[in-house]
N, CA, C and O atoms as a printed pandas DataFrame, in Angstrom:
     atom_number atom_name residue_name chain_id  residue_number  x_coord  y_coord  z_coord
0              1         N          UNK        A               1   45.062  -69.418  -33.774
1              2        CA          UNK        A               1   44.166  -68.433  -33.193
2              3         C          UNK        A               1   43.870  -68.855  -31.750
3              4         O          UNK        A               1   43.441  -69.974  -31.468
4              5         N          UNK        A               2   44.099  -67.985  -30.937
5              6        CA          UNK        A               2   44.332  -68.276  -29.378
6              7         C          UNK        A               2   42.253  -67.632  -29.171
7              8         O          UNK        A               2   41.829  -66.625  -29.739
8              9         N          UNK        A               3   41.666  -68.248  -28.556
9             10        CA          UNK        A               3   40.542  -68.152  -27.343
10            11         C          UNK        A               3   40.211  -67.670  -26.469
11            12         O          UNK        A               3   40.103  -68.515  -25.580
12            13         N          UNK        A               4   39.814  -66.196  -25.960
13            14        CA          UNK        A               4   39.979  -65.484  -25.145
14            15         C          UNK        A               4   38.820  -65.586  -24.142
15            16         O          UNK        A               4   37.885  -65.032  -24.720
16            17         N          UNK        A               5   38.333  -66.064  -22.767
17            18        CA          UNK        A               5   37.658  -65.832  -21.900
18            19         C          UNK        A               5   37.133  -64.820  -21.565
19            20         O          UNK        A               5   38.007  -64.110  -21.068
20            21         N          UNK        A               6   35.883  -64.173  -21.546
21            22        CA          UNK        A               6   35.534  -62.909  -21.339
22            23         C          UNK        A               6   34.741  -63.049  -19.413
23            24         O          UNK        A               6   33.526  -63.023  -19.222
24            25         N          UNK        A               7   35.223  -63.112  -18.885
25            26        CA          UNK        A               7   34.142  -63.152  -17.481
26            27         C          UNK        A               7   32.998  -62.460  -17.771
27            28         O          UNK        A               7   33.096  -61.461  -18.484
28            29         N          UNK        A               8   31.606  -62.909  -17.224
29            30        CA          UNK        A               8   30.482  -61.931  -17.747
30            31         C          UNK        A               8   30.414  -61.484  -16.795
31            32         O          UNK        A               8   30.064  -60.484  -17.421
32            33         N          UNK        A               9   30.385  -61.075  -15.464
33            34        CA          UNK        A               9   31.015  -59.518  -14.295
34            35         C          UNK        A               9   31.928  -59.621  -14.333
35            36         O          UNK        A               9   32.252  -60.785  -14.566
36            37         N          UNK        A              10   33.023  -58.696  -14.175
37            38        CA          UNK        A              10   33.941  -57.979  -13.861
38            39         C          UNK        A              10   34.086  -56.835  -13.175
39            40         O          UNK        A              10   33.444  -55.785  -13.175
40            41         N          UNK        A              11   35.346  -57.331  -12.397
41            42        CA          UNK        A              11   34.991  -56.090  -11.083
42            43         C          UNK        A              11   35.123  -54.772  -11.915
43            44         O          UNK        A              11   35.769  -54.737  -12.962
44            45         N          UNK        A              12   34.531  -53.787  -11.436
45            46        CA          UNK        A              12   34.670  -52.340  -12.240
46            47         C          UNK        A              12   35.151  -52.109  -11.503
47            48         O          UNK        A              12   34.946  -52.653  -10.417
48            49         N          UNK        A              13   36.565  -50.651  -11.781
49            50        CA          UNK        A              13   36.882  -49.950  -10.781
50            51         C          UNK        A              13   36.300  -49.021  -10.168
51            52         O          UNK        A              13   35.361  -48.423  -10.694
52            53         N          UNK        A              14   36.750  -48.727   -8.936
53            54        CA          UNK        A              14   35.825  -47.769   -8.094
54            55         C          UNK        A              14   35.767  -45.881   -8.935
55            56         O          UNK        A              14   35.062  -44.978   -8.485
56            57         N          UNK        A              15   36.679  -45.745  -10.149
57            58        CA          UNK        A              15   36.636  -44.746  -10.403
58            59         C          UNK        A              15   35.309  -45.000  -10.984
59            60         O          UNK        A              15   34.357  -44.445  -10.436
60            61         N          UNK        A              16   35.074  -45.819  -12.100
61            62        CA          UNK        A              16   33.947  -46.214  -12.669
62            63         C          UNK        A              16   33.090  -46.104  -12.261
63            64         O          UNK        A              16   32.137  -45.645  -12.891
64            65         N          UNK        A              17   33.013  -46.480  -10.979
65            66        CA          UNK        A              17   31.414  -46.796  -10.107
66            67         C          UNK        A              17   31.048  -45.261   -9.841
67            68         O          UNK        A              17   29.966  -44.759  -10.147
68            69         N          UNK        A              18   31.998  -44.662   -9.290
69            70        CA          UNK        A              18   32.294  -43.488   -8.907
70            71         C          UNK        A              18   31.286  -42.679  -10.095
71            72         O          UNK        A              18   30.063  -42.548  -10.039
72            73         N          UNK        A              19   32.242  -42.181  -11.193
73            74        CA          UNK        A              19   31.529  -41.940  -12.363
74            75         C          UNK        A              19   30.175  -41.603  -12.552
75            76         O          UNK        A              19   29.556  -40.540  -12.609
76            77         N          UNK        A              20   29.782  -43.210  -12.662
77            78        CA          UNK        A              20   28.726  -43.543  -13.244
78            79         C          UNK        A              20   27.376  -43.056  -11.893
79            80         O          UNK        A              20   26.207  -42.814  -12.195
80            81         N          UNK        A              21   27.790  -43.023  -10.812
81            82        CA          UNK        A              21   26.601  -42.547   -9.298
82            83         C          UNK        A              21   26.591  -40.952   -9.802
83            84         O          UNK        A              21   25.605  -40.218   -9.866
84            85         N          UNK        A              22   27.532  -40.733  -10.032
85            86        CA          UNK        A              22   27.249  -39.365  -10.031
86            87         C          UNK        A              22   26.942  -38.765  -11.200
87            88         O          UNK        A              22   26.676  -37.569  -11.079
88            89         N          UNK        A              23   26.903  -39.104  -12.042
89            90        CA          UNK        A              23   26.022  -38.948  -13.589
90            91         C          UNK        A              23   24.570  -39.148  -12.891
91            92         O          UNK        A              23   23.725  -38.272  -13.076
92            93         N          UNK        A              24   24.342  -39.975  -12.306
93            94        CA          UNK        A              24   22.861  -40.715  -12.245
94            95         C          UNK        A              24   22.617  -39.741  -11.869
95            96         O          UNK        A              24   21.741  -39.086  -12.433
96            97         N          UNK        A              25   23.499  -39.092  -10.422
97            98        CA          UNK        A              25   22.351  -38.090   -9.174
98            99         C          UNK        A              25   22.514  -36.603   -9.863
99           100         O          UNK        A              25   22.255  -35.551   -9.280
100          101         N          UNK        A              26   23.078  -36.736  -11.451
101          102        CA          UNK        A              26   23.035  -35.070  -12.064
102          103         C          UNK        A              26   21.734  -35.647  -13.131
103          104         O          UNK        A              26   21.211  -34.723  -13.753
104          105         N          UNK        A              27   21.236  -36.838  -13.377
105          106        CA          UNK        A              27   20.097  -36.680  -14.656
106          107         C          UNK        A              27   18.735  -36.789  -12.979
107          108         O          UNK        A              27   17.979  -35.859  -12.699
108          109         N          UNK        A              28   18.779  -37.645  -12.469
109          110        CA          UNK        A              28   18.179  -37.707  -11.414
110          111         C          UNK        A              28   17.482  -35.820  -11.390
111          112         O          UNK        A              28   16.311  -35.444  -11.333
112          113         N          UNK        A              29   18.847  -34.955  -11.465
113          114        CA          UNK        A              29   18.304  -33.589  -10.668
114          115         C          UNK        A              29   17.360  -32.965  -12.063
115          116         O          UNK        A              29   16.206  -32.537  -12.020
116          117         N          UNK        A              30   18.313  -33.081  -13.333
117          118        CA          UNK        A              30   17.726  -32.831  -14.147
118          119         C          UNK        A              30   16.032  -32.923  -14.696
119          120         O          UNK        A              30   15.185  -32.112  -15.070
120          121         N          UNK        A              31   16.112  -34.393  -14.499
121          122        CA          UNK        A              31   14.321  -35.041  -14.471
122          123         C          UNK        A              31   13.773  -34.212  -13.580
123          124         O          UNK        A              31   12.996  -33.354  -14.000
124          125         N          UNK        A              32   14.074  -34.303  -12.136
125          126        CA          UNK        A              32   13.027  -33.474  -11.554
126          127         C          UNK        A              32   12.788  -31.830  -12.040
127          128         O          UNK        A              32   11.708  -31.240  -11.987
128          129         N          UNK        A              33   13.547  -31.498  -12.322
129          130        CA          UNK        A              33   13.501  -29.929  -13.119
130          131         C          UNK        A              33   13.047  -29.847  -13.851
131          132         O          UNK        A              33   12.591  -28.757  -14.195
132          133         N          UNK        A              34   12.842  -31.256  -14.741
133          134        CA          UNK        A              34   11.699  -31.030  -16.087
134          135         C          UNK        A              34   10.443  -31.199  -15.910
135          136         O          UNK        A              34    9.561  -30.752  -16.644
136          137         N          UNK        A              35   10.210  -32.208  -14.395
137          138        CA          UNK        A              35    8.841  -32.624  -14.071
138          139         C          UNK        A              35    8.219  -31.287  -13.369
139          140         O          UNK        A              35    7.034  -30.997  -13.205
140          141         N          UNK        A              36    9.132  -30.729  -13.088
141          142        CA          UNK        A              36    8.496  -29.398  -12.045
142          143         C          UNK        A              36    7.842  -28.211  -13.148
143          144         O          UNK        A              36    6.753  -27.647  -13.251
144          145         N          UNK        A              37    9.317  -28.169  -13.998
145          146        CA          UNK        A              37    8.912  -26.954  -15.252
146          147         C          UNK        A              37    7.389  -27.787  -15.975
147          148         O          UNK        A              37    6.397  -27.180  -15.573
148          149         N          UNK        A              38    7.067  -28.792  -16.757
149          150        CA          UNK        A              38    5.922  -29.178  -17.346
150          151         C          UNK        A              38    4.635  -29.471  -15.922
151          152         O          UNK        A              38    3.425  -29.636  -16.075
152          153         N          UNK        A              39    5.151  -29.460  -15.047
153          154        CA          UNK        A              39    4.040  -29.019  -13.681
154          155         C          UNK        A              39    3.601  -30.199  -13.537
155          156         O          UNK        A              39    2.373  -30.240  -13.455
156          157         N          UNK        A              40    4.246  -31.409  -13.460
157          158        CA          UNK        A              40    4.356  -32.561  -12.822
158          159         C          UNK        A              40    4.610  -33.185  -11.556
159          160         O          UNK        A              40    5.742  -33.323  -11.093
160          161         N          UNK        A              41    3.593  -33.548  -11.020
161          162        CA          UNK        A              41    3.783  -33.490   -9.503
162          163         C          UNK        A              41    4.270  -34.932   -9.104
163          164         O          UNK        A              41    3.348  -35.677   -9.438
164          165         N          UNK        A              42    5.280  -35.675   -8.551
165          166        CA          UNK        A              42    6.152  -36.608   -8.294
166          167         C          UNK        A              42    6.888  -36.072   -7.518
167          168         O          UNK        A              42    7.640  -35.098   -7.557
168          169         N          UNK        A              43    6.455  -37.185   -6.418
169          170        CA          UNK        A              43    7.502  -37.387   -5.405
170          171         C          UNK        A              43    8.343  -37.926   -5.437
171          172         O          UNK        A              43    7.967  -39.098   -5.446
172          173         N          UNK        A              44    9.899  -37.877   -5.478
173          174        CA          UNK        A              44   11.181  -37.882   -5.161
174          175         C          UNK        A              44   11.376  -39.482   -3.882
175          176         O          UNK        A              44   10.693  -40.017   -3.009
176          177         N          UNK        A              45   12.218  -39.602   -4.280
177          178        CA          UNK        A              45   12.620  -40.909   -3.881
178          179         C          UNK        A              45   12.265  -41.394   -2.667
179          180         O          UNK        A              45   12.754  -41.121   -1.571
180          181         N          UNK        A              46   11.154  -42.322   -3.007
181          182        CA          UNK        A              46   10.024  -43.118   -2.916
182          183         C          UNK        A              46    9.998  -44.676   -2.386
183          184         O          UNK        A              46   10.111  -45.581   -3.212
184          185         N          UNK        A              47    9.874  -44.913   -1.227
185          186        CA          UNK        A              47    9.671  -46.476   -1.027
186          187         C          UNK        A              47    8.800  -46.740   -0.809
187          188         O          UNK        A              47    8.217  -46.052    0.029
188          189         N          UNK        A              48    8.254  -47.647   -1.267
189          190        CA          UNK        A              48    7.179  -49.285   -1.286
190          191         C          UNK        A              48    7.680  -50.056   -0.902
191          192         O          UNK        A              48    8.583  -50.584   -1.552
192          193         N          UNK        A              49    7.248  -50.592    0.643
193          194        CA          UNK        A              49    7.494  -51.565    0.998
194          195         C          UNK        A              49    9.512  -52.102    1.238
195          196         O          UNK        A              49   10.120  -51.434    2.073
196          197         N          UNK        A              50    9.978  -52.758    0.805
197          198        CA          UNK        A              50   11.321  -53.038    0.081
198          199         C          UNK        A              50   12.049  -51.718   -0.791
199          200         O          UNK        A              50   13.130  -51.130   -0.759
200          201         N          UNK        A              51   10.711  -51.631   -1.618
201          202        CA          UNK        A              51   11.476  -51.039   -2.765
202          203         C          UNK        A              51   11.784  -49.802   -2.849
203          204         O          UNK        A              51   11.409  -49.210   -1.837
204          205         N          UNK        A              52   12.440  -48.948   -3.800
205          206        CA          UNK        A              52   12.412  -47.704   -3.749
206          207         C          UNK        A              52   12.554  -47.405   -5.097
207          208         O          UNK        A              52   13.302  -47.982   -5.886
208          209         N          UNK        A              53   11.508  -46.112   -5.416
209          210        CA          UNK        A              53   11.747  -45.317   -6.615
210          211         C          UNK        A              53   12.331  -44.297   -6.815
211          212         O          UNK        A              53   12.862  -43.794   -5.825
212          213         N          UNK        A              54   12.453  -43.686   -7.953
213          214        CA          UNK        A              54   13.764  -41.851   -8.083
214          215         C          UNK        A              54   12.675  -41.338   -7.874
215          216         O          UNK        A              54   12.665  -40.320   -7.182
216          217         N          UNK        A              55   11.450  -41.851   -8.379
217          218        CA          UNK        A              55    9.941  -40.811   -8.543
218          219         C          UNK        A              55    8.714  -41.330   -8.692
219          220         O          UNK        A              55    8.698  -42.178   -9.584
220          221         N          UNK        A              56    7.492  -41.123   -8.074
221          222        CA          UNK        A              56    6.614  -41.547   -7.929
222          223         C          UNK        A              56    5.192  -40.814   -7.650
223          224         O          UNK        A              56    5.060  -40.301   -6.540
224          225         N          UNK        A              57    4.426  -40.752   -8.311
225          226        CA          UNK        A              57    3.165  -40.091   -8.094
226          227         C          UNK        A              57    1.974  -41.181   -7.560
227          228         O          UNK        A              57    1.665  -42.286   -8.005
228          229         N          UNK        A              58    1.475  -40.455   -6.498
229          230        CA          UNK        A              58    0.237  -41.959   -5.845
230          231         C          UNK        A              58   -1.355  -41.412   -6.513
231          232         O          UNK        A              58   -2.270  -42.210   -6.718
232          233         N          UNK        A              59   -1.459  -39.954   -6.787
233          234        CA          UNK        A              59   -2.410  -40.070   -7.490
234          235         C          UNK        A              59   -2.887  -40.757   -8.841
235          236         O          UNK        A              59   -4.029  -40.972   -9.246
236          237         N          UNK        A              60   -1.597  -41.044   -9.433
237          238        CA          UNK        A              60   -1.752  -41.439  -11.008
238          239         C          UNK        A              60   -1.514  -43.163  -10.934
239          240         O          UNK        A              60   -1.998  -44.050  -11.637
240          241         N          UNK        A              61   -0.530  -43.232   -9.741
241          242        CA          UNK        A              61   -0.129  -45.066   -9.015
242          243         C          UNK        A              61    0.945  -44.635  -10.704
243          244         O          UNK        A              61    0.855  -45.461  -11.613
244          245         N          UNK        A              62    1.556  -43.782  -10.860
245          246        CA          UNK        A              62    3.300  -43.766  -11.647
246          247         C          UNK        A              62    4.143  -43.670  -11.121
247          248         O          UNK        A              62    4.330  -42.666  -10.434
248          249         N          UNK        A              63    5.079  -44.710  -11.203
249          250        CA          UNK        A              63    6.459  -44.499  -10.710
250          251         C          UNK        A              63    7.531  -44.241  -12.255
251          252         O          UNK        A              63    7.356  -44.419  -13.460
252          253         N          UNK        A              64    8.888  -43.636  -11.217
253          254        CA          UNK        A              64    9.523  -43.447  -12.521
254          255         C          UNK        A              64   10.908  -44.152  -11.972
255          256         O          UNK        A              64   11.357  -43.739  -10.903
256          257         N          UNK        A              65   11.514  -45.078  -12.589
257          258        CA          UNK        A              65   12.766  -46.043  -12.412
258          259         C          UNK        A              65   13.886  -44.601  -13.447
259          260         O          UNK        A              65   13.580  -44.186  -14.564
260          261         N          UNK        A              66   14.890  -44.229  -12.782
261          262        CA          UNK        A              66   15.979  -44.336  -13.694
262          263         C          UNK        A              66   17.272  -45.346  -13.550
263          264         O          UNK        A              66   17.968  -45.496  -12.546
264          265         N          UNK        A              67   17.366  -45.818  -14.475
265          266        CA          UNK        A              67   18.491  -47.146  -14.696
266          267         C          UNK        A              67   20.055  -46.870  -15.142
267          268         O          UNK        A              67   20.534  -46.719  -16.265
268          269         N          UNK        A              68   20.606  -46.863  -13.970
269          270        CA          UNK        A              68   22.263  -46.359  -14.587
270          271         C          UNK        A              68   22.845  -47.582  -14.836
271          272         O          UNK        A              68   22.168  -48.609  -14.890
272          273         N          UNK        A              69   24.087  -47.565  -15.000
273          274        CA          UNK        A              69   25.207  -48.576  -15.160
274          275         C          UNK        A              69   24.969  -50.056  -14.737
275          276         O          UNK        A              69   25.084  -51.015  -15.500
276          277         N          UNK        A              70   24.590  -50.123  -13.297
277          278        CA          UNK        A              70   24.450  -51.429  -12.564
278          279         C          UNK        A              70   23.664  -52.254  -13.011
279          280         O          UNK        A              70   23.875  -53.448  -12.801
280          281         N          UNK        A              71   22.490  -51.808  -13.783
281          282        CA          UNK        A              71   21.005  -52.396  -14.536
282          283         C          UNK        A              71   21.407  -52.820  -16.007
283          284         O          UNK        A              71   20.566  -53.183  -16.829
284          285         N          UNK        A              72   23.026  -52.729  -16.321
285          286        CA          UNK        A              72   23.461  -53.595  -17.335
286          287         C          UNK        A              72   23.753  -55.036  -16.889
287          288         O          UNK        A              72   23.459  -56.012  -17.579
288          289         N          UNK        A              73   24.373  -55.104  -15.643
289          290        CA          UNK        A              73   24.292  -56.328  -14.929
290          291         C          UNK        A              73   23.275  -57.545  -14.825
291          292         O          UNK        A              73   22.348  -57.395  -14.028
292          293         N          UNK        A              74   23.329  -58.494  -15.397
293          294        CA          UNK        A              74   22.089  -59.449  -15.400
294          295         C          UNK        A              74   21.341  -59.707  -14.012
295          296         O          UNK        A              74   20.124  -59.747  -13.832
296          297         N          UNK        A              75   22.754  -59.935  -12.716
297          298        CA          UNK        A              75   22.324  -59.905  -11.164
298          299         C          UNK        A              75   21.543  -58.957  -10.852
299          300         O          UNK        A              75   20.643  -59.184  -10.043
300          301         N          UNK        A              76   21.719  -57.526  -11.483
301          302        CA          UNK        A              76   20.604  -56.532  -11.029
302          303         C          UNK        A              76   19.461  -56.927  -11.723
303          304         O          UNK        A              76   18.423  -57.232  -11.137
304          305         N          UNK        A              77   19.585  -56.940  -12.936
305          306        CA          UNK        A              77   18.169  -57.404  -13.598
306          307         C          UNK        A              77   17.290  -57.991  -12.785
307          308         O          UNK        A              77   16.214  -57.522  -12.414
308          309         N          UNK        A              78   17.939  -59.416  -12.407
309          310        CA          UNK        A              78   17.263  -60.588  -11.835
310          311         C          UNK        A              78   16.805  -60.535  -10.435
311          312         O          UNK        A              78   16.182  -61.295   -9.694
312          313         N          UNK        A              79   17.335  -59.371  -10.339
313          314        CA          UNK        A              79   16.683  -58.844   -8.487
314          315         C          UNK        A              79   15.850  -58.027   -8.689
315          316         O          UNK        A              79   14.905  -58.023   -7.900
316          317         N          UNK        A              80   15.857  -56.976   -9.856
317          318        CA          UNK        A              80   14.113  -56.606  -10.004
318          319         C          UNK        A              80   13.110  -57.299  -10.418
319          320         O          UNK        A              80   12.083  -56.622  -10.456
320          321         N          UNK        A              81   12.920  -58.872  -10.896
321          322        CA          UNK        A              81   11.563  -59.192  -10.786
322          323         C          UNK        A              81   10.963  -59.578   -9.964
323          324         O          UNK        A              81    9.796  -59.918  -10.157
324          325         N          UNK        A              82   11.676  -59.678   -8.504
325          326        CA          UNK        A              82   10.174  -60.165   -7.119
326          327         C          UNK        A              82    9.634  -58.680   -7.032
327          328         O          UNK        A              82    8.622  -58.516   -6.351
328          329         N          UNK        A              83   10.372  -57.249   -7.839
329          330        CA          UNK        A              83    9.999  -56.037   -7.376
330          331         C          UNK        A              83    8.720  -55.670   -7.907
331          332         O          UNK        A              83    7.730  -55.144   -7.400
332          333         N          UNK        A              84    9.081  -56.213   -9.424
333          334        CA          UNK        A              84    7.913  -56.037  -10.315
334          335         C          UNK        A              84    6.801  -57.031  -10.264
335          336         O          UNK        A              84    5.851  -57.282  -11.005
336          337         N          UNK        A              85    7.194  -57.454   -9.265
337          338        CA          UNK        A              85    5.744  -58.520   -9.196
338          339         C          UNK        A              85    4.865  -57.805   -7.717
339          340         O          UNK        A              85    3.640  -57.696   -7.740
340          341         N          UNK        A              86    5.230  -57.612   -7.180
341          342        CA          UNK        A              86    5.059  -56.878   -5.750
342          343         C          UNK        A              86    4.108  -54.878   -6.233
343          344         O          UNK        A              86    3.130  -54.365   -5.689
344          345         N          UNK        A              87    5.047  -54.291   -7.482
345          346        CA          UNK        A              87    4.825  -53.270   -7.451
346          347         C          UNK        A              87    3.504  -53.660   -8.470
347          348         O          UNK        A              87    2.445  -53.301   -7.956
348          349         N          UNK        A              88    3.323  -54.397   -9.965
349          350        CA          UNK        A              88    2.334  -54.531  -10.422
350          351         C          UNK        A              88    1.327  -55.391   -9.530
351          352         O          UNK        A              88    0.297  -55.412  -10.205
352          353         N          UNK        A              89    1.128  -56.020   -8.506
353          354        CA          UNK        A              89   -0.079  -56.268   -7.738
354          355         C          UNK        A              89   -0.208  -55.102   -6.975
355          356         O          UNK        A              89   -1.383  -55.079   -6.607
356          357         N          UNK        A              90    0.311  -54.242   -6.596
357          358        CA          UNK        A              90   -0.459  -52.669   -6.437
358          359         C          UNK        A              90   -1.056  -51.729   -7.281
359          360         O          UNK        A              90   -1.708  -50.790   -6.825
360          361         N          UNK        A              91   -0.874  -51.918   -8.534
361          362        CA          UNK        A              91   -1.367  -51.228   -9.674
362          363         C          UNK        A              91   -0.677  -50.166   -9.944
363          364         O          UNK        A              91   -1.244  -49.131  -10.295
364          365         N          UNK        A              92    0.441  -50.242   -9.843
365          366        CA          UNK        A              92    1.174  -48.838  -10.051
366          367         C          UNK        A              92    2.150  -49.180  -11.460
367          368         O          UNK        A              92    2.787  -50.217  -11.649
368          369         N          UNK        A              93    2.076  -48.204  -12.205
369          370        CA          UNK        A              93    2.591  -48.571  -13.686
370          371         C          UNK        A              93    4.374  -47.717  -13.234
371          372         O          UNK        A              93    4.375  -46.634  -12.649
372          373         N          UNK        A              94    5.342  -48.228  -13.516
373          374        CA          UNK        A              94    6.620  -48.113  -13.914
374          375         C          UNK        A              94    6.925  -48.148  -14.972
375          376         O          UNK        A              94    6.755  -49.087  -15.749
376          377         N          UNK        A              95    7.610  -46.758  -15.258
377          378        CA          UNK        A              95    7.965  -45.933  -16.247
378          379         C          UNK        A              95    9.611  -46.035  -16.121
379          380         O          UNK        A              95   10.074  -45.249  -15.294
380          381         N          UNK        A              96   10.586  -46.886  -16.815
381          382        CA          UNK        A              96   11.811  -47.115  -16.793
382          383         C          UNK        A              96   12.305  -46.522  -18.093
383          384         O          UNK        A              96   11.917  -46.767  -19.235
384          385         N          UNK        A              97   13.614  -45.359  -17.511
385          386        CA          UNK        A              97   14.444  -44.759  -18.468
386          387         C          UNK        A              97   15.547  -45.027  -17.949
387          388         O          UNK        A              97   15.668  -45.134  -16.728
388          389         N          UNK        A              98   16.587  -45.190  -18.828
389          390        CA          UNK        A              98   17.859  -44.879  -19.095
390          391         C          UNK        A              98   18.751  -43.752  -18.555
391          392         O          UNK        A              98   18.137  -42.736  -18.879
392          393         N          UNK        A              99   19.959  -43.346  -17.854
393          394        CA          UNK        A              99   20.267  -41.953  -17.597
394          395         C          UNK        A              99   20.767  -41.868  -18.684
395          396         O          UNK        A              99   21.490  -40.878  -18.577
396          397         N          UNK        A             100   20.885  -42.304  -19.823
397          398        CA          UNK        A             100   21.862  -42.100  -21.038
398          399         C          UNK        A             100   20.332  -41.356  -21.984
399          400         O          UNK        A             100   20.415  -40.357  -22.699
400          401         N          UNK        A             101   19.162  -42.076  -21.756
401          402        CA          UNK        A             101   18.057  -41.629  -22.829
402          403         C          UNK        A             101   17.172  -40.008  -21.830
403          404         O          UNK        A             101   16.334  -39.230  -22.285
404          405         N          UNK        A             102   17.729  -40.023  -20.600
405          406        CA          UNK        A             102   17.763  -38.685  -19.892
406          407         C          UNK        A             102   18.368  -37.760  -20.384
407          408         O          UNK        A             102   17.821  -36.675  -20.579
408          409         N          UNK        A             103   19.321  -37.943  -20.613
409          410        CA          UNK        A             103   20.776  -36.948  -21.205
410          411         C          UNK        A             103   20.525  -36.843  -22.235
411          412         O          UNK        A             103   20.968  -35.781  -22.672
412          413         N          UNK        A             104   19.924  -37.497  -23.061
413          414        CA          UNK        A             104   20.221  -37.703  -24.553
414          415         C          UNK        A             104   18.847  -37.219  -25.451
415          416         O          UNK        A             104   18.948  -36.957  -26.650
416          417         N          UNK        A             105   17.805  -37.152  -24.858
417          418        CA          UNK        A             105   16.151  -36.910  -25.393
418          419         C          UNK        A             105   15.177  -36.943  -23.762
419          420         O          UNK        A             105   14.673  -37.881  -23.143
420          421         N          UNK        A             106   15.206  -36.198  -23.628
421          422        CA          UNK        A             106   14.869  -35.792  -22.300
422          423         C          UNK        A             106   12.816  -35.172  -23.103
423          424         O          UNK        A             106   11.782  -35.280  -22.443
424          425         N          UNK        A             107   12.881  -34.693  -24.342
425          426        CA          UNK        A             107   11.868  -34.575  -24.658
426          427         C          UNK        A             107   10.722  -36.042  -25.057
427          428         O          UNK        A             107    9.491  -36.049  -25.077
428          429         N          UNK        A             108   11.518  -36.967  -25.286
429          430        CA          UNK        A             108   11.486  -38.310  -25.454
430          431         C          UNK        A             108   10.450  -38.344  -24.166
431          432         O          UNK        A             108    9.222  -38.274  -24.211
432          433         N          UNK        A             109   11.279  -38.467  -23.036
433          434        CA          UNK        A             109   11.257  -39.229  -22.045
434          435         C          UNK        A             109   10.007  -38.688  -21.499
435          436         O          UNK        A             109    9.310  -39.441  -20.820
436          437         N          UNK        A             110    9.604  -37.386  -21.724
437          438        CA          UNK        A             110    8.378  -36.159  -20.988
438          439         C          UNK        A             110    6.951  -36.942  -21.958
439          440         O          UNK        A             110    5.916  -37.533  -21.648
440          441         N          UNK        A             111    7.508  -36.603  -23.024
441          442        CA          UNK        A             111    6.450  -37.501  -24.298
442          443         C          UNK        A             111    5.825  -38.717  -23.946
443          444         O          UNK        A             111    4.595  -38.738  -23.898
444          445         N          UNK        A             112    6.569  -39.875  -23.658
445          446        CA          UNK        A             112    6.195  -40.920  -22.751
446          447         C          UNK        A             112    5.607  -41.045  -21.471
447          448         O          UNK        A             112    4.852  -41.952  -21.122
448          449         N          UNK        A             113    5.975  -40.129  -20.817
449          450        CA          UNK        A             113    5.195  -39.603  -19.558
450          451         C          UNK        A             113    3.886  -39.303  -19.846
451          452         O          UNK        A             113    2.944  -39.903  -19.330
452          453         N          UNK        A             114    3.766  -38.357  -20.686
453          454        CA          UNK        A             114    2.853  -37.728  -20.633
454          455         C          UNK        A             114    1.617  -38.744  -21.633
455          456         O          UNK        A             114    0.392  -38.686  -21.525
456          457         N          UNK        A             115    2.107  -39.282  -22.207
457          458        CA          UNK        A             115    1.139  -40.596  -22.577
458          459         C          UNK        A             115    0.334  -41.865  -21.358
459          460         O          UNK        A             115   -0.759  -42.370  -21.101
460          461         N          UNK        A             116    1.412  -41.876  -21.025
461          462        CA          UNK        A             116    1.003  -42.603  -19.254
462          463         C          UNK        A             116    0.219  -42.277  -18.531
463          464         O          UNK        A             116   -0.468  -43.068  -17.884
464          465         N          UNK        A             117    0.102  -40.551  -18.447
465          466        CA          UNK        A             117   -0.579  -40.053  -17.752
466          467         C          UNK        A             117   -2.180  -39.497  -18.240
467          468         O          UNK        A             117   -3.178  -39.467  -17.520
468          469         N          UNK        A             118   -2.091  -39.137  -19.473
469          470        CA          UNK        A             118   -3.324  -39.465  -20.088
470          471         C          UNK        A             118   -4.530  -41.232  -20.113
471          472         O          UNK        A             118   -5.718  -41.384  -19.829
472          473         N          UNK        A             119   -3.470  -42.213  -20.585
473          474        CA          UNK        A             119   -3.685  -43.536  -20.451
474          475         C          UNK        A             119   -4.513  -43.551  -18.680
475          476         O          UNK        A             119   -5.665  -43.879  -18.396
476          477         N          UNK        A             120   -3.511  -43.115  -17.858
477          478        CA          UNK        A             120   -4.105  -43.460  -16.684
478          479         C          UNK        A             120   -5.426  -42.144  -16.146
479          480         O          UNK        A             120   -6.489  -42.320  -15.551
480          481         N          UNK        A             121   -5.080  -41.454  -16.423
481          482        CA          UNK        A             121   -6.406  -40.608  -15.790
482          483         C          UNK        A             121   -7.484  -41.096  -16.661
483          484         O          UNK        A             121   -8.585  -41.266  -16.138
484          485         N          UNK        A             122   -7.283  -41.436  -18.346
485          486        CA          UNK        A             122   -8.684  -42.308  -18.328
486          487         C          UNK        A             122   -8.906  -43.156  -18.061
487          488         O          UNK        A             122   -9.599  -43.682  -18.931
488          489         N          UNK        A             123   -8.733  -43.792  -17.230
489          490        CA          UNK        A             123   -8.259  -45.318  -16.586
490          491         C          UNK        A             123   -8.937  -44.601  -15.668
491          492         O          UNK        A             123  -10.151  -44.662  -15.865
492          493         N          UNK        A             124   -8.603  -43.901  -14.680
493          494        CA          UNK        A             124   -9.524  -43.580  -13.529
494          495         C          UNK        A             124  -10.377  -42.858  -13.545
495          496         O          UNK        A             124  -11.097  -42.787  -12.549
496          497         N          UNK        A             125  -10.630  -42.029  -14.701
497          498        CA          UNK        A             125  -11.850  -41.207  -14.858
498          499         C          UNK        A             125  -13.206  -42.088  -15.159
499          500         O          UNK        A             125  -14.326  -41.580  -15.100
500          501         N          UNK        A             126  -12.984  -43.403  -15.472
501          502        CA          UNK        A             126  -13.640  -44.406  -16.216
502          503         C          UNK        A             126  -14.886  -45.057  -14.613
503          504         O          UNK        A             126  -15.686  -45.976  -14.787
């Protein structure tokens, strides 16, 4: 029985990469169409400082992360925690989905929102 090496990156091809950007910027359009139809007000791609969000509301301090392909990568992982340390000492709660759990339960994803946003307006109604 021969031993096979798996590299943990591997270059992807550019069709791949390709692919996978443009899935993102069709759930990307999608989300906002659902945030608009349930009358959700978020602003569209959003920087703090360094960082940048797909979506972000400053009245509620919600941001919304969507995570494609690259965020399987451990290197990406490991470059969002100086983000999340930076964005939670502002008090702003991040809301991270999937473009696969976009595509896939998009009622899911509104459901969760909309828990956040209850959570936080009594949080500031308080």
């Amino acid at each position: 029985m021969s031993t096979h090496i798996i590299p943990l990156h591997q270059k992807m091809p550019e069709k791949i990469i390709r692919h996978s950007l443009n899935n993102t910027i069709k759930v990307i359009d999608e989300l906002e169409l659902k945030l608009n139809e349930k009358g959700y007000h978020f602003l569209r791609n959003q920087t703090m400082g360094r960082y940048h969000f797909n979506f972000y509301c400053p009245q509620l301090k919600i941001a919304i992360e969507i995570d494609g392909y690259a965020h399987e990568f451990l290197e990406i992982y490991n470059q969002d925690a100086p983000k999340k340390l930076f964005i939670s000492s502002m008090g702003i709660t991040v809301l991270r989905f999937t473009d696969h759990q976009i595509l896939v339960d998009i009622d899911e994803v509104l459901r969760t929102l909309k828990n956040q946003i209850k959570s936080s307006t009594t949080v500031y109604a308080v």
